[in-house]
Every structure is written in C-alpha cells, then in structure tokens.
N, CA, C and O atoms as a Maestro MAE file, in Angstrom:
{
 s_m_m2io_version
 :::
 2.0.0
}

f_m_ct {
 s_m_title
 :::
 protein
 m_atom[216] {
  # First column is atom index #
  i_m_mmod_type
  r_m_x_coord
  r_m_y_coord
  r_m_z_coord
  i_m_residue_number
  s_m_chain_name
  s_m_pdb_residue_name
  s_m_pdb_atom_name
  i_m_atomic_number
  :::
  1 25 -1.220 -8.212 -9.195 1 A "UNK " " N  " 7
  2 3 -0.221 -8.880 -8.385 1 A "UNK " " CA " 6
  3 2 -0.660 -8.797 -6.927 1 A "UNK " " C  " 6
  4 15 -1.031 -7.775 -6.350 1 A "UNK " " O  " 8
  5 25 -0.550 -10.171 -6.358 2 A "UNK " " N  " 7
  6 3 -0.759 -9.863 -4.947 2 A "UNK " " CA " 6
  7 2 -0.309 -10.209 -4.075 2 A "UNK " " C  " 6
  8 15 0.453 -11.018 -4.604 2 A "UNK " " O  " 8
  9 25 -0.077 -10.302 -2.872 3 A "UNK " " N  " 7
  10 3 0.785 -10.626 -1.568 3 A "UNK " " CA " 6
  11 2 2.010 -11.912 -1.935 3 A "UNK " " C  " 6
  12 15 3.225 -11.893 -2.130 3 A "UNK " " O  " 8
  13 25 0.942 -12.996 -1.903 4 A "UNK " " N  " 7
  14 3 1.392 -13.757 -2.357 4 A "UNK " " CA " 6
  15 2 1.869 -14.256 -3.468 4 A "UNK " " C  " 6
  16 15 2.631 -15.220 -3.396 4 A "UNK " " O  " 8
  17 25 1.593 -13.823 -4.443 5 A "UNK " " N  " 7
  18 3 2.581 -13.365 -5.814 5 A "UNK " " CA " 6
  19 2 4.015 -12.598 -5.409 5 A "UNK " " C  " 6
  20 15 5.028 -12.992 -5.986 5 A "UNK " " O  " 8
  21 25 4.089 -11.879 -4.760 6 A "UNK " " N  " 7
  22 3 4.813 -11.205 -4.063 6 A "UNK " " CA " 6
  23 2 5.911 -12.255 -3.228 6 A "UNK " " C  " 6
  24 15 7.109 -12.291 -3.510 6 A "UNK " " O  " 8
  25 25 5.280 -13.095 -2.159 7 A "UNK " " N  " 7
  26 3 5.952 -13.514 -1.897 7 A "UNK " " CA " 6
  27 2 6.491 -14.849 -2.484 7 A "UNK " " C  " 6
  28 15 7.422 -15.362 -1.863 7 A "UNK " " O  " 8
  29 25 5.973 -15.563 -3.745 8 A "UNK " " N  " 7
  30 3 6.928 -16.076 -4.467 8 A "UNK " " CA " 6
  31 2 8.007 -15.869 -5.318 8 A "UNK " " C  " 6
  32 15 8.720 -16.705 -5.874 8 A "UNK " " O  " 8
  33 25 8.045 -14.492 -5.359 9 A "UNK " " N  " 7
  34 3 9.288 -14.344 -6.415 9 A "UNK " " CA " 6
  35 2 10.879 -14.344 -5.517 9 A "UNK " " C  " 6
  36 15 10.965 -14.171 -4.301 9 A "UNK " " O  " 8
  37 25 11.595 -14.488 -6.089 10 A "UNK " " N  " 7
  38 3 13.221 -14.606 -5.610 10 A "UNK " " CA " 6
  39 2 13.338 -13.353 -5.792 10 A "UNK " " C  " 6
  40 15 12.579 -12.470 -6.191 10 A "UNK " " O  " 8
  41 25 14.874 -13.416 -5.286 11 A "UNK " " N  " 7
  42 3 15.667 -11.868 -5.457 11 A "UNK " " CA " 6
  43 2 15.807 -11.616 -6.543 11 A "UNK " " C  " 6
  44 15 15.321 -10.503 -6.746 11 A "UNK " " O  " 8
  45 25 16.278 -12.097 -7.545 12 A "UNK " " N  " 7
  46 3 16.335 -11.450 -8.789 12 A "UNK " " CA " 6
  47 2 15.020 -11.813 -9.824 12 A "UNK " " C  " 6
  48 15 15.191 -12.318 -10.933 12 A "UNK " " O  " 8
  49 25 13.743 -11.484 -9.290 13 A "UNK " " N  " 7
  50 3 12.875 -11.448 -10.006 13 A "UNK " " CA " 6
  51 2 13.006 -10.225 -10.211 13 A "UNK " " C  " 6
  52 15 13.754 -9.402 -9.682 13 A "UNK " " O  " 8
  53 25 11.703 -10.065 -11.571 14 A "UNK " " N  " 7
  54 3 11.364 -8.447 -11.790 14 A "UNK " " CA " 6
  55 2 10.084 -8.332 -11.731 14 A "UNK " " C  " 6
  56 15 9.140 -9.037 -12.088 14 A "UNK " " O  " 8
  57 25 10.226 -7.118 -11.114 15 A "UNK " " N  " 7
  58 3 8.861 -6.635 -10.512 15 A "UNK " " CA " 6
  59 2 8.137 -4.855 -11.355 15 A "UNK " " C  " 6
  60 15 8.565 -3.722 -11.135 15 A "UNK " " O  " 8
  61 25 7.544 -5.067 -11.833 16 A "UNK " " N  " 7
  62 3 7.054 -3.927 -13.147 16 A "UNK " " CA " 6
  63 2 6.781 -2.662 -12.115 16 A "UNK " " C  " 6
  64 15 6.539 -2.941 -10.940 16 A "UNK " " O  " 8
  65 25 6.805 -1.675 -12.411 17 A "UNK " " N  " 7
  66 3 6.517 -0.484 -11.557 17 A "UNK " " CA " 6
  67 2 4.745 -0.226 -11.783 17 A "UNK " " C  " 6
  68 15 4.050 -0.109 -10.774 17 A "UNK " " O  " 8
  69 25 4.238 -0.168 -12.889 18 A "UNK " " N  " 7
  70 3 2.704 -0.912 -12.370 18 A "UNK " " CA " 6
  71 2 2.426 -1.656 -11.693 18 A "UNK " " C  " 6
  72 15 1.671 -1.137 -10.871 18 A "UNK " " O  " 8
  73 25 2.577 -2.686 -11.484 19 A "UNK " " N  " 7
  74 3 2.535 -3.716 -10.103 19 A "UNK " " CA " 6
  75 2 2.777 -3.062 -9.313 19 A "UNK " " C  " 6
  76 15 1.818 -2.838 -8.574 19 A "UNK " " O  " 8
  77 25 3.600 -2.620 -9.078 20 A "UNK " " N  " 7
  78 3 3.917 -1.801 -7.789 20 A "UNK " " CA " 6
  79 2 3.140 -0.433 -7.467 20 A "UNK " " C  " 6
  80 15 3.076 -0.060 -6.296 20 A "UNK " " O  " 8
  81 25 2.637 0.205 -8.343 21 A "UNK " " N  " 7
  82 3 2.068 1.389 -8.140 21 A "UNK " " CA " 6
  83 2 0.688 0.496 -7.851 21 A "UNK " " C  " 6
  84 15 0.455 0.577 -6.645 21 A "UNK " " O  " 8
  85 25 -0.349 -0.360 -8.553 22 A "UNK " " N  " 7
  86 3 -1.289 -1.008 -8.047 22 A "UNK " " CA " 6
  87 2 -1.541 -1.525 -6.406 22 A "UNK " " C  " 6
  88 15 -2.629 -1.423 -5.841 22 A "UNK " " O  " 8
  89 25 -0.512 -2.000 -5.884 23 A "UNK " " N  " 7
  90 3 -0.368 -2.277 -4.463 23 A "UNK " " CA " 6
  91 2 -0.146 -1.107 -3.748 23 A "UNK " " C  " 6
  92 15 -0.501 -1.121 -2.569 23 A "UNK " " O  " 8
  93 25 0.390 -0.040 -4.219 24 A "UNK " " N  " 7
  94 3 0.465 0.836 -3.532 24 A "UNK " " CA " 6
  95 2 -1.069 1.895 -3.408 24 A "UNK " " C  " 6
  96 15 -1.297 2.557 -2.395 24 A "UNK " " O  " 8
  97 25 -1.840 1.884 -4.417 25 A "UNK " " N  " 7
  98 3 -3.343 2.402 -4.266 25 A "UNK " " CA " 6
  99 2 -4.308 1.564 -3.842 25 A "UNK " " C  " 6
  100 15 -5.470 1.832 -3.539 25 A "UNK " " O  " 8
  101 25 -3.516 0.110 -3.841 26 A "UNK " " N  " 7
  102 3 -4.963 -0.789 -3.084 26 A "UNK " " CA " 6
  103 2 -4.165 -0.664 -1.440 26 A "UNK " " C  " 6
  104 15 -4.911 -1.181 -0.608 26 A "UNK " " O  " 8
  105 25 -3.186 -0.251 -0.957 27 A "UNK " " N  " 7
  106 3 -2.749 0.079 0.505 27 A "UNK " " CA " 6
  107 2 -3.473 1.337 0.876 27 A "UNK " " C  " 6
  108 15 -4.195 1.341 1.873 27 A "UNK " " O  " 8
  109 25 -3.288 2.651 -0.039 28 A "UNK " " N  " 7
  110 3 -3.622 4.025 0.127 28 A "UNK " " CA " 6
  111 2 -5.219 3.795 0.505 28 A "UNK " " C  " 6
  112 15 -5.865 4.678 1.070 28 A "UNK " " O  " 8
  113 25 -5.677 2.763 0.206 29 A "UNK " " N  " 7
  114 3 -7.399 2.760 -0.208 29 A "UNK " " CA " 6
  115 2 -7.350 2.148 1.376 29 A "UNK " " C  " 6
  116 15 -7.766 2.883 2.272 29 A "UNK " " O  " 8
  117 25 -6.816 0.738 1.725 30 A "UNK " " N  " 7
  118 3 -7.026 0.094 2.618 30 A "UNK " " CA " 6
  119 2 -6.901 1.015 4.192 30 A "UNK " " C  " 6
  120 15 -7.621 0.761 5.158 30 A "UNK " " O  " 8
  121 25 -5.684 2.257 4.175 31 A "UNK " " N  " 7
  122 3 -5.232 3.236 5.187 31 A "UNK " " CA " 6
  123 2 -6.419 4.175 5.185 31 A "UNK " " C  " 6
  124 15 -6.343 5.106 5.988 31 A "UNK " " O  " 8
  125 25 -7.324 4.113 4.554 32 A "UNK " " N  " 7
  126 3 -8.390 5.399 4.358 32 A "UNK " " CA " 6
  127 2 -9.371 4.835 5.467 32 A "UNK " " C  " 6
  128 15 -10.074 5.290 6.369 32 A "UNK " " O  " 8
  129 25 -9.005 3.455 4.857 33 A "UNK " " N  " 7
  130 3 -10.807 2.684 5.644 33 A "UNK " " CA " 6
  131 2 -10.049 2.537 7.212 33 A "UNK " " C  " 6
  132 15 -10.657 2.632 8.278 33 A "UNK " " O  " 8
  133 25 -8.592 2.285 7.058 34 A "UNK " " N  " 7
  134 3 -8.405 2.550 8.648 34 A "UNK " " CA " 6
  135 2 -8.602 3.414 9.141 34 A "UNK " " C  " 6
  136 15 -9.082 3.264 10.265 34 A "UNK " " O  " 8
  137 25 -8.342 5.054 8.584 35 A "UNK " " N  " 7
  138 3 -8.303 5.945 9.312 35 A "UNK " " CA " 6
  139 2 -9.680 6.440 9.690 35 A "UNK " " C  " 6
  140 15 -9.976 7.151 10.650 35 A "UNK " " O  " 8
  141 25 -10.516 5.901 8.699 36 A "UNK " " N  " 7
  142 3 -11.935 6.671 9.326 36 A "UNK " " CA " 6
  143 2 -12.668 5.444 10.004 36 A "UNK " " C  " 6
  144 15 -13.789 5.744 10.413 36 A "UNK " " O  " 8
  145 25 -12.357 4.358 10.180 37 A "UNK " " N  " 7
  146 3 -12.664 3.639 11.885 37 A "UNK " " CA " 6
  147 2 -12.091 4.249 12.990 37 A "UNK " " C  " 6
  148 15 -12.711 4.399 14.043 37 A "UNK " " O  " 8
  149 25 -10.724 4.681 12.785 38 A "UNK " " N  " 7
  150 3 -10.089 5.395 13.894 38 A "UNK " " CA " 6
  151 2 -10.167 7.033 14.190 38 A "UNK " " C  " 6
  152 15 -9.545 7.670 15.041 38 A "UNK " " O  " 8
  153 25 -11.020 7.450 13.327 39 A "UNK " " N  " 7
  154 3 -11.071 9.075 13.206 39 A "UNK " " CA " 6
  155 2 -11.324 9.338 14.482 39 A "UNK " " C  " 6
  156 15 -11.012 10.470 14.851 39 A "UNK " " O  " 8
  157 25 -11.843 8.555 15.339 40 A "UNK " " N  " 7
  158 3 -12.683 9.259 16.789 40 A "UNK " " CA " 6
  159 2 -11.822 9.444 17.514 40 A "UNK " " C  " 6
  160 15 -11.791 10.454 18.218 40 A "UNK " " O  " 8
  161 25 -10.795 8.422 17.542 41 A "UNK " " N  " 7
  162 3 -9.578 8.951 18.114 41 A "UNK " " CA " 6
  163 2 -8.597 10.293 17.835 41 A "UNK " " C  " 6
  164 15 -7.802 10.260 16.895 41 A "UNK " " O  " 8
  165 25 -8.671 11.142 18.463 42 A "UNK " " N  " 7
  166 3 -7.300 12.365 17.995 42 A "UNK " " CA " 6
  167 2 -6.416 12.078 18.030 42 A "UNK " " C  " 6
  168 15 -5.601 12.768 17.419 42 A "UNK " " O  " 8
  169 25 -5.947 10.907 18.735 43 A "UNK " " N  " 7
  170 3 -4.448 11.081 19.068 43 A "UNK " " CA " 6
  171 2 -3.703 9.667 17.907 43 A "UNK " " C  " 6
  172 15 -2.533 9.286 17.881 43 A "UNK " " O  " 8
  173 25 -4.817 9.193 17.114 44 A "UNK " " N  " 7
  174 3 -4.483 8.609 16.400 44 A "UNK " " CA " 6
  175 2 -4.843 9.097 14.646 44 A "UNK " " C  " 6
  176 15 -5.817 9.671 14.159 44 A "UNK " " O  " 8
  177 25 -3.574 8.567 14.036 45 A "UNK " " N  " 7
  178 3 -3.597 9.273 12.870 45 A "UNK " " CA " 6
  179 2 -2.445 8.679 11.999 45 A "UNK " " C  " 6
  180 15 -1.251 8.970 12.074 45 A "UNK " " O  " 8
  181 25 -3.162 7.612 10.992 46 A "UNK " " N  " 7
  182 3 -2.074 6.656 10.044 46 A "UNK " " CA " 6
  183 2 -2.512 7.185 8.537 46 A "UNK " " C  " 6
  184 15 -3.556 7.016 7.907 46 A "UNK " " O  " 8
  185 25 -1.179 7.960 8.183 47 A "UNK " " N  " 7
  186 3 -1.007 8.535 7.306 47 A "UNK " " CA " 6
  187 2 -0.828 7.323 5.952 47 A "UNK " " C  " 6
  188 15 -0.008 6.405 5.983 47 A "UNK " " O  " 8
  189 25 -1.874 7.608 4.718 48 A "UNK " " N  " 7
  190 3 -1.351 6.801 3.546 48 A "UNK " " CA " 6
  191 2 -0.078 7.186 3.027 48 A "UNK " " C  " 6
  192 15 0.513 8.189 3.429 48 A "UNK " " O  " 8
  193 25 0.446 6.276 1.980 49 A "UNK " " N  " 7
  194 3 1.970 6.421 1.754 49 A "UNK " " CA " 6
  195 2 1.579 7.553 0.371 49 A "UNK " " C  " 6
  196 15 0.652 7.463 -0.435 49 A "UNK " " O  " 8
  197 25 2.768 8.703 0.485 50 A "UNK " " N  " 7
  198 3 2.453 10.019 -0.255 50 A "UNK " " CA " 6
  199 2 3.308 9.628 -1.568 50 A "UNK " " C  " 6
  200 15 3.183 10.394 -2.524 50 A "UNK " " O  " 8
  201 25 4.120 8.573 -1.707 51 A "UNK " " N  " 7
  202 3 4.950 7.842 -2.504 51 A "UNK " " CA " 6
  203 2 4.712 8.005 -4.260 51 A "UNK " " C  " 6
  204 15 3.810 7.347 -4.779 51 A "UNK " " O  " 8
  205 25 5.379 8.708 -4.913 52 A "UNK " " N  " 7
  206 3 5.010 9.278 -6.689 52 A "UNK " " CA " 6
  207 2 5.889 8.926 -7.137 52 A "UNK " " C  " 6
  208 15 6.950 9.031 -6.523 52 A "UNK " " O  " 8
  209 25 5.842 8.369 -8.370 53 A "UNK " " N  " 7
  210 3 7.022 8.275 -9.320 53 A "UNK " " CA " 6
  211 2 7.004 9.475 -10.383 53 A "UNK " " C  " 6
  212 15 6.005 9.786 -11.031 53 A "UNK " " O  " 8
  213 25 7.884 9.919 -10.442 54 A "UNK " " N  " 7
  214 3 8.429 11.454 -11.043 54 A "UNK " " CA " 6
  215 2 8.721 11.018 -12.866 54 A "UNK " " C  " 6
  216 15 9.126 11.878 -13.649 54 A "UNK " " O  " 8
  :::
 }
 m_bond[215] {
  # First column is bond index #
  i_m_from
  i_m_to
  i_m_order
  :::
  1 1 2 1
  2 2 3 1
  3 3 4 2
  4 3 5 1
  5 5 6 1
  6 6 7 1
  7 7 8 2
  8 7 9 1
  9 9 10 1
  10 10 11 1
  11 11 12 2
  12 11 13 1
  13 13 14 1
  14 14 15 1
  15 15 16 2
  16 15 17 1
  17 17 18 1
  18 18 19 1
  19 19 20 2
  20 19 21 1
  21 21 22 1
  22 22 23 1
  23 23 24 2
  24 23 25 1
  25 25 26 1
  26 26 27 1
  27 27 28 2
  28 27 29 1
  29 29 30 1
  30 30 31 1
  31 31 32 2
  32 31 33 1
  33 33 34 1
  34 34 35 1
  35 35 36 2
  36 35 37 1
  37 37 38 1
  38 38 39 1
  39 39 40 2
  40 39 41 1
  41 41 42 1
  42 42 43 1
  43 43 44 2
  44 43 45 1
  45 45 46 1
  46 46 47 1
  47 47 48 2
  48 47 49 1
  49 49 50 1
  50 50 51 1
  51 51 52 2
  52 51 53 1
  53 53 54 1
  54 54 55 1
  55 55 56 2
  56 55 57 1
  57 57 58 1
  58 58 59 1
  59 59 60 2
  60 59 61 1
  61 61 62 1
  62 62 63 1
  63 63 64 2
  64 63 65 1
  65 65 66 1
  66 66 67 1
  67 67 68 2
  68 67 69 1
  69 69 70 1
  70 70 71 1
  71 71 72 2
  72 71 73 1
  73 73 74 1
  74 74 75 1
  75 75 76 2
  76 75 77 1
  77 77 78 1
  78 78 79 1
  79 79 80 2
  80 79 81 1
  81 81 82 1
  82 82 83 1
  83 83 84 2
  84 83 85 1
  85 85 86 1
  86 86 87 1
  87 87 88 2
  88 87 89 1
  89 89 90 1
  90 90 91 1
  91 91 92 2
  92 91 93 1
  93 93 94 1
  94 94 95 1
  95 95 96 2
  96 95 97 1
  97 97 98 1
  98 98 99 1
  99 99 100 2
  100 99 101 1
  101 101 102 1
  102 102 103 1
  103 103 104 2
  104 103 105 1
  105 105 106 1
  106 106 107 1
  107 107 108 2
  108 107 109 1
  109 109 110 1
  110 110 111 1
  111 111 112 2
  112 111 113 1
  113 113 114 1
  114 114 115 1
  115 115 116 2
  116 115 117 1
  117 117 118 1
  118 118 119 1
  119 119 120 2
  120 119 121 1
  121 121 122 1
  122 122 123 1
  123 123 124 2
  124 123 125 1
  125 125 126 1
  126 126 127 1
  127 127 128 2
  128 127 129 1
  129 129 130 1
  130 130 131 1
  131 131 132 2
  132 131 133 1
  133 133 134 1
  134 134 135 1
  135 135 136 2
  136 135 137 1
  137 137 138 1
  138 138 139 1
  139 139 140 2
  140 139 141 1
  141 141 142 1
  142 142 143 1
  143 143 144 2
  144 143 145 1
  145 145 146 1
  146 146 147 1
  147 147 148 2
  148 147 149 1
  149 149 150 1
  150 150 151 1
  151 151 152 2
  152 151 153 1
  153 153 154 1
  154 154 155 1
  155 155 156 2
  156 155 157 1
  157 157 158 1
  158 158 159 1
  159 159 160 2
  160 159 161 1
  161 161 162 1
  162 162 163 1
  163 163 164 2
  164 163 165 1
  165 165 166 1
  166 166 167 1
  167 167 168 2
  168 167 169 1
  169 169 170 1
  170 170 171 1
  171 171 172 2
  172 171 173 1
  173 173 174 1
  174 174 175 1
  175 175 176 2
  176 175 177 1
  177 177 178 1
  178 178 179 1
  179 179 180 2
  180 179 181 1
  181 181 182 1
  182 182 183 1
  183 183 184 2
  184 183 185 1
  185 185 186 1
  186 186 187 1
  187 187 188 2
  188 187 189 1
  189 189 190 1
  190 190 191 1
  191 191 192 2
  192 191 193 1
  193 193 194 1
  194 194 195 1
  195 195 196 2
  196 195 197 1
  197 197 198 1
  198 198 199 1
  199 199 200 2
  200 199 201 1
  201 201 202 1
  202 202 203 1
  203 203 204 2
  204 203 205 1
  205 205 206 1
  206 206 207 1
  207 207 208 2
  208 207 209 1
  209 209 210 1
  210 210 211 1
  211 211 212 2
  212 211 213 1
  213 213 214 1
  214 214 215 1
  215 215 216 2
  :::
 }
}
C-alpha cells in the first residue's frame, strides 16, 4: 500500500494493520537515512516512530 493508495480511500474504508505496520517500517527505514545525513549535526535528532502493536 502506498501514499497514494492511501490517499484514495474514504472514511469508511478499511485499512489492514499489515498495511499499516508496512508503512510504518518503510518510514522507520526512510528516518534512519535522515538521521545519518544529519548526524553531523548535534543539535539535530529525528527520532523513528517507536510505535508496536501489543
């Protein structure tokens, strides 16, 4: 599923919690590659989402 999959569905679509956990490790992946372009900076620091389903 992707962005734009995303943004065609209505409000009462359903959205699978795989789908959702997938976007959420291709974000975690995408925040990594930010943070180590920005590592040189100290005062910057973008945390991936720590987000688990129990």
């Amino acid at each position: 599923m992707t962005r734009e999959d995303v943004e065609k569905l209505d409000k009462n679509a359903t959205v699978y919690i795989n789908d959702l956990l997938e976007l959420l490790e291709v974000y975690n992946k995408y925040m990594e590659k930010v943070n180590q372009i920005y590592s040189s900076f100290k005062e910057v620091k973008i945390v991936p989402s720590t987000s688990s389903i129990i």
